[in-house]
C-alpha positions in Angstrom: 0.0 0.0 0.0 1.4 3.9 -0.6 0.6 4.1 2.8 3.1 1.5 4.0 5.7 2.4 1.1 5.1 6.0 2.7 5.4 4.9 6.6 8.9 3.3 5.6 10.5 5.7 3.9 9.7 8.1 6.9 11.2 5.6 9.3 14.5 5.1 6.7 15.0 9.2 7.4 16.4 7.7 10.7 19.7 7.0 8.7 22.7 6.0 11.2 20.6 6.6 14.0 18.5 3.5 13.1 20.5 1.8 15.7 19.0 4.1 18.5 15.8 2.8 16.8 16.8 -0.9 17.6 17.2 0.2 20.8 14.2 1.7 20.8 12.5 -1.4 19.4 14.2 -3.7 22.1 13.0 -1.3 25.3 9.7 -1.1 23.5 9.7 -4.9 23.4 10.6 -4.9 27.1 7.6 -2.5 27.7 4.9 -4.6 25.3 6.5 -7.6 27.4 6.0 -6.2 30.8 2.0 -4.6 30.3 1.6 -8.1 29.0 2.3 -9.7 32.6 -0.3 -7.5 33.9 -3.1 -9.5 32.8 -1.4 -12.8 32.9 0.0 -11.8 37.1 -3.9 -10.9 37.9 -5.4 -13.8 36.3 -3.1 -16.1 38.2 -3.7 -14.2 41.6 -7.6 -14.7 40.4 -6.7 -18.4 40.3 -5.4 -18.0 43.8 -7.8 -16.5 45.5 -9.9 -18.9 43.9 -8.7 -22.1 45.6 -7.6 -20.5 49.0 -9.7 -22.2 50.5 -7.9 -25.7 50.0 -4.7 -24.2 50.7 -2.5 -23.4 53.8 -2.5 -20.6 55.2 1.4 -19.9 55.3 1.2 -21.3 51.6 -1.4 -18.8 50.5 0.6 -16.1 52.3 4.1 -16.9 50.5 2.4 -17.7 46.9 0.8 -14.1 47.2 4.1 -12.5 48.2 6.0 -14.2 45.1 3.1 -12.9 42.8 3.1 -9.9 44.2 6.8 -9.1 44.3 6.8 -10.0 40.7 4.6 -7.5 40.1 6.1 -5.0 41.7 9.5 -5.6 39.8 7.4 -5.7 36.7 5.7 -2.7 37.4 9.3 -0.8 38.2 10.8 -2.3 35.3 7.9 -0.9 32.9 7.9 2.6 34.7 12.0 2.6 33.6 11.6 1.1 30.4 8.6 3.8 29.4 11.6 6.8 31.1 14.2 5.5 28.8 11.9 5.4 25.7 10.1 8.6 26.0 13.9 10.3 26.6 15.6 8.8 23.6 12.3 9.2 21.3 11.8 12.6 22.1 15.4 13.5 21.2 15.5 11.1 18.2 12.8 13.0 16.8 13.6 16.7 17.5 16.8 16.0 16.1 15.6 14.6 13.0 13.1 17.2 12.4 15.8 19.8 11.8 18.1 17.7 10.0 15.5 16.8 7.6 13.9 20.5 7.2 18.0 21.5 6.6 18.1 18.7 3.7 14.8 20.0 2.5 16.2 23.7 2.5 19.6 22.8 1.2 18.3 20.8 -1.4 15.8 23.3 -2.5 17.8 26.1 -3.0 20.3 23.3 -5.5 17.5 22.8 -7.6 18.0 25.0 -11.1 15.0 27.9 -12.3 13.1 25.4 -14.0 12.0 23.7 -11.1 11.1 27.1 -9.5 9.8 28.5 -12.6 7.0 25.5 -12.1 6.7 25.3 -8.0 5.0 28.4 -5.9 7.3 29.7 -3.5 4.8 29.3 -0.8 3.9 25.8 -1.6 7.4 25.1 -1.2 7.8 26.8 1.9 4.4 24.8 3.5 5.5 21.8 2.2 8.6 21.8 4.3 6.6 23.0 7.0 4.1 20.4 7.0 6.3 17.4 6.1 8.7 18.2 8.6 5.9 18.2 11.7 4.6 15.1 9.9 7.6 13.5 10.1 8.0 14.8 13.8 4.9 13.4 15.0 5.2 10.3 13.3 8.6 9.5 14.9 7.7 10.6 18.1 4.4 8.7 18.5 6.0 5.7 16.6 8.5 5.2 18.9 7.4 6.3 22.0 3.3 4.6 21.5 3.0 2.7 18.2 6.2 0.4 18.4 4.9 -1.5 21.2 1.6 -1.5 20.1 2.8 -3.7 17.1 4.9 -5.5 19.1 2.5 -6.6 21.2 0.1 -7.6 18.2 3.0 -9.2 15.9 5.0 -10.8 19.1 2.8 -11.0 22.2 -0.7 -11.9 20.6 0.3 -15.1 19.3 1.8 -15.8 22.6 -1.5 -16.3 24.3 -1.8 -19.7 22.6 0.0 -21.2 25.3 -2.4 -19.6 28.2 -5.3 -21.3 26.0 -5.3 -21.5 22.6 -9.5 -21.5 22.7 -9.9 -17.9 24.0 -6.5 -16.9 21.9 -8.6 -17.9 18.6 -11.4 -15.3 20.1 -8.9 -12.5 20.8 -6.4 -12.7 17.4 -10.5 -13.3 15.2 -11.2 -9.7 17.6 -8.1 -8.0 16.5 -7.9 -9.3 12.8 -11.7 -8.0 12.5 -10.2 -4.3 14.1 -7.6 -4.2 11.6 -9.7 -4.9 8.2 -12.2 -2.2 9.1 -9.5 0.2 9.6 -7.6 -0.8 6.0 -11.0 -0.7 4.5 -11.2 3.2 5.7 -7.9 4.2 4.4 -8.6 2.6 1.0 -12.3 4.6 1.1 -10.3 7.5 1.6 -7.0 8.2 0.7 -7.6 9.8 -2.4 -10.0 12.0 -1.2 -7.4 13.2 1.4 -4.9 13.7 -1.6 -7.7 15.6 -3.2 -8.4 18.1 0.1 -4.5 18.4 0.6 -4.3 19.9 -3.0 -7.0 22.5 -2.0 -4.6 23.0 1.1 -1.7 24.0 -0.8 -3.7 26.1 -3.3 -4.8 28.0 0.1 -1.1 28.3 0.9 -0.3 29.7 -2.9 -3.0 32.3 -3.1 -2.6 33.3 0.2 1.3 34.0 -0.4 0.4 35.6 -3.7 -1.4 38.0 -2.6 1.0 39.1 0.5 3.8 39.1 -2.0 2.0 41.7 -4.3 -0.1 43.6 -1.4 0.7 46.8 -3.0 -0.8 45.4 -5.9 -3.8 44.3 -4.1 -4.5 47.9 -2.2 -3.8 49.7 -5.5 -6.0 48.0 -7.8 -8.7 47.7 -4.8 -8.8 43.8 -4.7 -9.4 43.5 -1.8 -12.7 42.4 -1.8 -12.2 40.0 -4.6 -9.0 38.1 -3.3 -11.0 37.8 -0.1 -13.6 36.3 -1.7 -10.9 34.4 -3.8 -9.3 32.9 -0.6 -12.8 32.3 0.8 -14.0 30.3 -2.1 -10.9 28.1 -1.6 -11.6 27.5 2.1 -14.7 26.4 1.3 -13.5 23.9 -1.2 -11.2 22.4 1.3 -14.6 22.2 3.8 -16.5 20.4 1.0 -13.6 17.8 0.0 -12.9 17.6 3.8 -15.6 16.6 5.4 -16.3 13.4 3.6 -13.0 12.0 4.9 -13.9 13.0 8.3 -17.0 11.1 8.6 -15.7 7.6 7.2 -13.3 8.3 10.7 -15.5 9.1 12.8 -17.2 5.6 11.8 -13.7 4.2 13.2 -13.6 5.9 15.9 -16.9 4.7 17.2 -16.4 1.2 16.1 -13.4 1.6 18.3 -14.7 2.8 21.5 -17.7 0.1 20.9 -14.8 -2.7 20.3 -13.6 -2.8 24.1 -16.9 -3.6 25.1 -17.4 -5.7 22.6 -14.1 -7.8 23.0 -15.0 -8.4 26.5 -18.3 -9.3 26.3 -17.0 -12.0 24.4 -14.4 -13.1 25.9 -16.9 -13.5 29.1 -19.6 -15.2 27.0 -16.8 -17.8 25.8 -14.9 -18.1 28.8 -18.0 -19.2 30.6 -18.9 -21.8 28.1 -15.0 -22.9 28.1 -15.2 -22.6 32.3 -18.6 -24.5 31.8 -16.9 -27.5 29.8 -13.8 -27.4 32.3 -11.7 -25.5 29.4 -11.1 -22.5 31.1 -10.1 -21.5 34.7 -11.5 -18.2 36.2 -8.2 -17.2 36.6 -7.7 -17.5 32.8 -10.8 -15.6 31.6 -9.6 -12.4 33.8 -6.2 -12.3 32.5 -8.1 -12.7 28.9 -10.1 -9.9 29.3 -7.5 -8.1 30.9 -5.3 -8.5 27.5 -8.1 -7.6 25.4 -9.1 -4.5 26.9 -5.0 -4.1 26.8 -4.5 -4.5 23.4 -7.9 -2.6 22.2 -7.1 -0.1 24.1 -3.6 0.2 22.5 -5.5 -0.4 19.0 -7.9 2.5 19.5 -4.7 4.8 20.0 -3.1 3.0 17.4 -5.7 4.0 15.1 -5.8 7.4 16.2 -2.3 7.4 15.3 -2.9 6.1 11.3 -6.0 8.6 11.0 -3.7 11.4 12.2 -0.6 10.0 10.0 -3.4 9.0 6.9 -4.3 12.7 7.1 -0.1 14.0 7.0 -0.1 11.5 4.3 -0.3 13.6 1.4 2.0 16.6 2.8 4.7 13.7 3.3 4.3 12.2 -0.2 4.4 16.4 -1.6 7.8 16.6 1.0 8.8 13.4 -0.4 8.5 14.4 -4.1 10.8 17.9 -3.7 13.6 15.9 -1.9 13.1 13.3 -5.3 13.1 16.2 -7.7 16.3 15.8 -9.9 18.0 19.0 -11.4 18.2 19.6 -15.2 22.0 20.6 -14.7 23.2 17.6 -12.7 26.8 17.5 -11.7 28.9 14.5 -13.3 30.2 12.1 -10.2 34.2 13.7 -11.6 33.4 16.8 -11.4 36.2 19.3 -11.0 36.9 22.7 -10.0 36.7 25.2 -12.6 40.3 26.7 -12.9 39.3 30.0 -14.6 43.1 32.6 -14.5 41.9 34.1 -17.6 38.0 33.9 -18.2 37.8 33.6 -21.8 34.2 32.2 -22.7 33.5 30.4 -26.0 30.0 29.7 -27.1 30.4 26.8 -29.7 27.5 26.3 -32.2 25.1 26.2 -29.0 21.4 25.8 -29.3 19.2 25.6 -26.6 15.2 25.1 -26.4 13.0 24.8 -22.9 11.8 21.5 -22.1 8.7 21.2 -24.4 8.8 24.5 -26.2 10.4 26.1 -29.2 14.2 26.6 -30.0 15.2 29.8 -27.8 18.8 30.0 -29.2 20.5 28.2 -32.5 23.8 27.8 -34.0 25.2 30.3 -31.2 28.9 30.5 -31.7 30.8 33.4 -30.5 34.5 34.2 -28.2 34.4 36.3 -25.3 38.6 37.0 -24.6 40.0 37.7 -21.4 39.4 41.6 -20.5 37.1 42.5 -23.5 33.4 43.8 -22.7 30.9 41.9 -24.8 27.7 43.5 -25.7 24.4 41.9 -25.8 21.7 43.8 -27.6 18.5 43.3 -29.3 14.4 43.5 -29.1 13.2 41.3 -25.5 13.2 38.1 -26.3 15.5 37.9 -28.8 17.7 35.5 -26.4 20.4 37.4 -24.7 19.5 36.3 -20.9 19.0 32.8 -22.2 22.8 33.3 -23.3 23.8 34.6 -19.8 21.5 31.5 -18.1 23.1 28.9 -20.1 26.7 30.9 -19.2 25.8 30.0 -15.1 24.7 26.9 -15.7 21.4 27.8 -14.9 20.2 25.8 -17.9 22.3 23.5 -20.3 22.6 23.9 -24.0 20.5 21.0 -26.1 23.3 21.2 -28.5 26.6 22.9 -29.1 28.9 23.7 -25.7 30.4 26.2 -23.9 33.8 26.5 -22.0 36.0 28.8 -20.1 39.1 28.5 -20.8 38.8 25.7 -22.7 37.0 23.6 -19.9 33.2 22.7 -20.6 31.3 23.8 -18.2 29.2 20.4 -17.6 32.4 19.0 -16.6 33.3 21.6 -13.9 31.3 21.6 -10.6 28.4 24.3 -10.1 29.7 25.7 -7.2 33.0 26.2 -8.7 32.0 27.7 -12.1 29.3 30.1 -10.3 32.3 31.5 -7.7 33.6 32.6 -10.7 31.1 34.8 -12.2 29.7 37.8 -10.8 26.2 39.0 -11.8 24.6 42.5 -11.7 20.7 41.8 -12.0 18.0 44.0 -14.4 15.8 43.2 -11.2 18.1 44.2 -8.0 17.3 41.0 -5.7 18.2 41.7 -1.8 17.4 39.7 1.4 15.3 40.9 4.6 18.8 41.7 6.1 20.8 44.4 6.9 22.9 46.1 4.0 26.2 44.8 5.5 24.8 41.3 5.4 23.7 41.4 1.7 26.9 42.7 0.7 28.9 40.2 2.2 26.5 38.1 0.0 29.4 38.9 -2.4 32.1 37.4 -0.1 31.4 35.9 3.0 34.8 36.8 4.3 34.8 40.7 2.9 35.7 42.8 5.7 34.4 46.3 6.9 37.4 48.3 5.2 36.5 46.0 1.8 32.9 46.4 2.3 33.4 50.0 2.7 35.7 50.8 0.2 33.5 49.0 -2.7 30.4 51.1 -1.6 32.2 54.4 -2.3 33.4 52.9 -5.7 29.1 51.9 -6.1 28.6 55.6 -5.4 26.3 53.9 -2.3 28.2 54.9 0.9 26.6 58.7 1.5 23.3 57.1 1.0 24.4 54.0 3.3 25.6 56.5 6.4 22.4 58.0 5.9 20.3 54.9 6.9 19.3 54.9 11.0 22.0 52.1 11.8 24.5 52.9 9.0 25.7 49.3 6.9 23.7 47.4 10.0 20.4 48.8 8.6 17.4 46.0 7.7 16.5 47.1 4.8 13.2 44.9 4.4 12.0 42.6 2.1 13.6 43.0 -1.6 14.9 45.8 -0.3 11.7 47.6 -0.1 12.5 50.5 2.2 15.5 51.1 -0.5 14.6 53.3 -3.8 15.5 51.7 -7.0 18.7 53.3 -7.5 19.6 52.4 -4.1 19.3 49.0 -4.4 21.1 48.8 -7.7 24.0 50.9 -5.9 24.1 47.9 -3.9 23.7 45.1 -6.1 26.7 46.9 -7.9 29.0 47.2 -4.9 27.8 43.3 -3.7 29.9 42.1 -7.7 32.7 44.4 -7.2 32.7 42.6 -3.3 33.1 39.9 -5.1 35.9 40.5 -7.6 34.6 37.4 -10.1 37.0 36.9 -13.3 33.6 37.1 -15.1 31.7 39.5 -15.3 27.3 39.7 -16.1 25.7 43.0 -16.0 21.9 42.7 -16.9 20.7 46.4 -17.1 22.9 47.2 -14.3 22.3 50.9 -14.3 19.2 50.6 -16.3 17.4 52.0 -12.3 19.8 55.4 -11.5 19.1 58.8 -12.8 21.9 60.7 -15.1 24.2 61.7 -12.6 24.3 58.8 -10.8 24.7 56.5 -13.8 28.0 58.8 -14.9 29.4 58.2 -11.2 28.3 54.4 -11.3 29.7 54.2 -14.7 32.6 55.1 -13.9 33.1 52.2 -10.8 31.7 49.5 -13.5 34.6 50.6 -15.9 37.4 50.2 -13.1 35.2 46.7 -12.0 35.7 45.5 -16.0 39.1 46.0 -16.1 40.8 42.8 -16.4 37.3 40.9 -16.8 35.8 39.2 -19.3 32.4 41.3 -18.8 28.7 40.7 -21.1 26.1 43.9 -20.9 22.7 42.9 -21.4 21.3 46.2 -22.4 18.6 47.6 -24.0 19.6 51.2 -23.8 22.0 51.4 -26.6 23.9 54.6 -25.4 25.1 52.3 -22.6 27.2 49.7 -24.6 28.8 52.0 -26.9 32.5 51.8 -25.4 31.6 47.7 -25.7 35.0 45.7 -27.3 32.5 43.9 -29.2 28.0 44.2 -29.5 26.4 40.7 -30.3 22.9 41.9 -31.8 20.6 39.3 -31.4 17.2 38.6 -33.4 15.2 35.3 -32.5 18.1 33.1 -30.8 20.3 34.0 -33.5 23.6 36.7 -33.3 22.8 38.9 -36.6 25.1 41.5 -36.7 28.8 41.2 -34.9 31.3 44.2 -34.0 32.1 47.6 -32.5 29.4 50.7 -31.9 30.9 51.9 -35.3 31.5 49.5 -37.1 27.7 48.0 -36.8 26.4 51.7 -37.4 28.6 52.1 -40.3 26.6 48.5 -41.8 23.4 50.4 -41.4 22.1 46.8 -40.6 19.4 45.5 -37.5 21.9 47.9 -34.9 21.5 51.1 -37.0 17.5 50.3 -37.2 17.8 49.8 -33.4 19.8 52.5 -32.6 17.6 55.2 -34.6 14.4 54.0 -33.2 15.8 54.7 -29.6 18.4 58.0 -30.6 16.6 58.8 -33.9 17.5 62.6 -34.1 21.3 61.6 -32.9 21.7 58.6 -35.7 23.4 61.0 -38.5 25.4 62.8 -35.6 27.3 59.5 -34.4 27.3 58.0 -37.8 29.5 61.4 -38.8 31.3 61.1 -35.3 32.5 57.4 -35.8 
């Protein structure tokens, strides 16, 4: 059954600590072991009291102090055994938790943009939420409850043969008819919870949509309608819900009821077996007394599978991110990517999204070391697919691409991805402080380097401005930061940095005139030395460019220097006067 195939895999999380679980297992045994002399201890002090009359009375008195001291010792042994068990399970399981929420995160964060191109952040972010409790409680209940529950069904049921094998037929026919019902439920119900679970995470998603883009929201006045948008949701979730709810409520009463049931059968029985001189009285009490036992440790063992039935589905969705492979997998040899010089080579590469239409064909092109390469062309034409496929992001469906002669899908991620620096259209900060999201650049950057690149950014005045200086929060993307502020720092985070290649997407396409001279002029001393690729669309920004790659449909075009592409009166000149159309015959007759 997927719910079996489920339960394991949660139990297999335990890696090397499955031996504590043996241990576990063993002082769980112990315990099943020990609540199982209960019965058995009382049934033969039944049996005592039973015939005292034909014994003596220093007999009766020492064959009640044996019993009796046995079950004492039992009943301290079981009190240590449950100490020892709740400990260990308890740490066991809290330990766990966070290691398996850390290879959740960690994991994650590895997986390349397609994979979060197609999952919700929020989803993600309840899906580790609610597998991680799910696979809290289920350790912790396992362990500390359920183990000895099944031990004492698997291991101690079949042991009460040898007390009499007539009322053991009764109790195991009792149990077996307990266990059936409850399959029968999960069966009845299990897609159904799959189905409400879905609804759950579609909660989750809108939910998280519509705090991402609250401004949004108030702005448009949609307030009302993602309200009722949420609200319709909830109500699906209610519908889809409730159906599953009432098939266990039906094993929840059948539950309660079986207790009385078991021993009003065990009593009708046993008399009949007393009757034909079968059964002792002694045996019929500890009978009932390890039927009431072990339905009372059924009902809370099926408490426990209708509260693990219902995580079910947010284990299987936890399950299925830590099984999601990555488009860009690392080969087993890997090496480091030994980039001195940083010259990139694009070599007939062509590259389509899973499913669609080719993005980029027959790309072939040489970026040498220190030159500033030039991307430029209509959106969509291909040039951050270029820049994507450069960090690995994606891999090419043909063609390859190396720096400095080594192909990239031979180098590890990490290594290739230390050695490229990126300056984003969009200017992507953390809900730190500035200090913190510069040292995104270099961990190990310190205040003097941190500093020092900030005044080069042009972003230092503005920084000493904040109320706490570089140890301002500075909100979510940066959002008490003005556009040209958080460019400032996205600038200064690459020249933290110092990356032998070099990626500015738009990188000053947020400051006003002034700035962008002042910035300008710290992105030239950054590019020195680099190989460098501006994404642009304003044209004026690339003209000092070594070399422009114009790019139309996933294909370069047109190939060369500001003036020698204007001089061509090609796609660049056509681009150029529709963005600078009085200044075309000026730079023509400059260059």
């Amino acid at each position: 059954m997927r719910f079996l195939r489920v339960y394991g895999r949660v139990l297999g999380l335990l890696g090397r600590d499955i031996r504590i679980a043996g241990a576990l297992a063993g002082a769980n045994l112990m315990v099943a072991g020990l609540q199982f002399l209960d019965p058995v201890l009382f049934g033969r002090v039944v049996n005592m009291l039973a015939h005292s009359d034909q014994m003596a009375h220093s007999a009766l008195w020492s064959q009640a102090a044996t019993l009796l001291g046995i079950w004492a010792a039992v009943g301290v042994a079981g009190i240590g055994a449950n100490i020892a068990v709740s400990l260990q399970t308890e740490r066991l399981a809290h330990r766990h938790r966070i290691k398996a929420m850390g290879k959740y995160f960690g994991h994650v964060l590895a997986l390349p943009l397609s994979f979060h191109g197609d999952t919700h952040s929020g989803r993600l972010i309840k899906t580790m939420l609610t597998g991680t409790d799910g696979l809290f409680g289920t350790w912790l209940v396992f362990f500390r409850d359920q183990l000895s529950t099944i031990l004492s069904a698997v291991v101690l049921l079949p042991l009460t043969l040898f007390l009499n094998w007539r009322l053991a037929l009764v109790l195991i026919v009792l149990v077996a008819i307990f266990l059936a019902v409850t399959t029968l439920v999960i069966r009845k119900t299990e897609t159904a919870q799959r189905r409400v679970e879905r609804f759950n995470s579609s909660l989750a998603g809108t939910a998280q949509d519509a705090l991402a883009n609250v401004m949004v929201v108030q702005s448009f006045t949609r307030l009302a309608a993602e309200t009722r948008l949420f609200g319709d949701i909830a109500q699906q979730v209610i519908r889809n819900q409730f159906p599953v709810l009432n098939w266990w409520a039906l094993v929840n009463v059948m539950t309660r009821a079986s207790s009385t049931l078991a021993v009003i059968t065990i009593v009708v029985v046993g008399t009949w077996l007393h009757s034909q001189g079968m059964a002792s009285v002694g045996e019929i009490v500890s009978f009932m007394g390890i039927a009431m036992l072990l339905i009372g440790r059924l009902e809370a063992a099926a408490s426990f599978v209708s509260s693990l039935f219902f995580k079910l589905p947010s284990l299987e969705d936890f399950f299925a991110v830590l099984d999601a492979k990555s488009s860009v997998p690392e080969l087993p040899d890997a090496r480091r990517l030994w980039a001195p010089r940083g010259e990139v080579v694009f070599d007939n590469v062509a590259f389509a999204y899973p499913g669609g239409a080719p993005v980029l064909s027959n790309m072939s092109f040489t970026a040498k070391h220190g030159t500033s390469v030039a991307l430029v062309g209509h959106t969509g034409a291909g040039k951050s697919t270029a820049m994507a496929l450069l960090q690995r992001l994606w891999d090419p469906t043909e063609g390859r691409i190396t720096i400095d002669g080594q192909d990239l899908r031979e180098v590890t991620l990490e290594s290739l991805r230390s050695q490229i620096g990126v300056v984003f259209q969009e200017s992507l900060l953390f809900n730190r402080s500035i200090r913190d999201n510069l040292r995104v650049g270099n961990s190990d950057a310190t205040d003097e380097e941190i500093e020092h690149a900030c005044r080069m950014a042009d972003a230092h005045e503005f920084i000493i401005r904040q109320p706490q200086g570089y140890d301002t929060m500075i909100g979510e993307r940066g959002a008490t930061l003005s556009g040209g502020q958080r460019q400032r720092l996205a600038i200064a985070r690459a020249l933290i940095k110092n990356p032998p290649i070099l990626i500015l997407d738009e990188a000053t396409s947020a400051l006003d005139a002034a700035t962008e001279a002042r910035v300008g002029r710290a992105l030239k001393t950054l590019m020195t030395g680099r190989t460098t690729f501006i994404i642009a669309h304003r044209l004026s920004t690339v003209r000092d460019a070594d070399e422009i790659l114009v790019f139309d449909n996933g294909h370069i075009v047109e190939q060369g220097t500001f003036a020698e592409l204007l001089a061509k009166r090609g796609r660049f000149a056509d681009l150029v006067e529709t963005q600078l159309s009085p200044a075309v015959p000026k730079l023509v007759a400059a260059e």
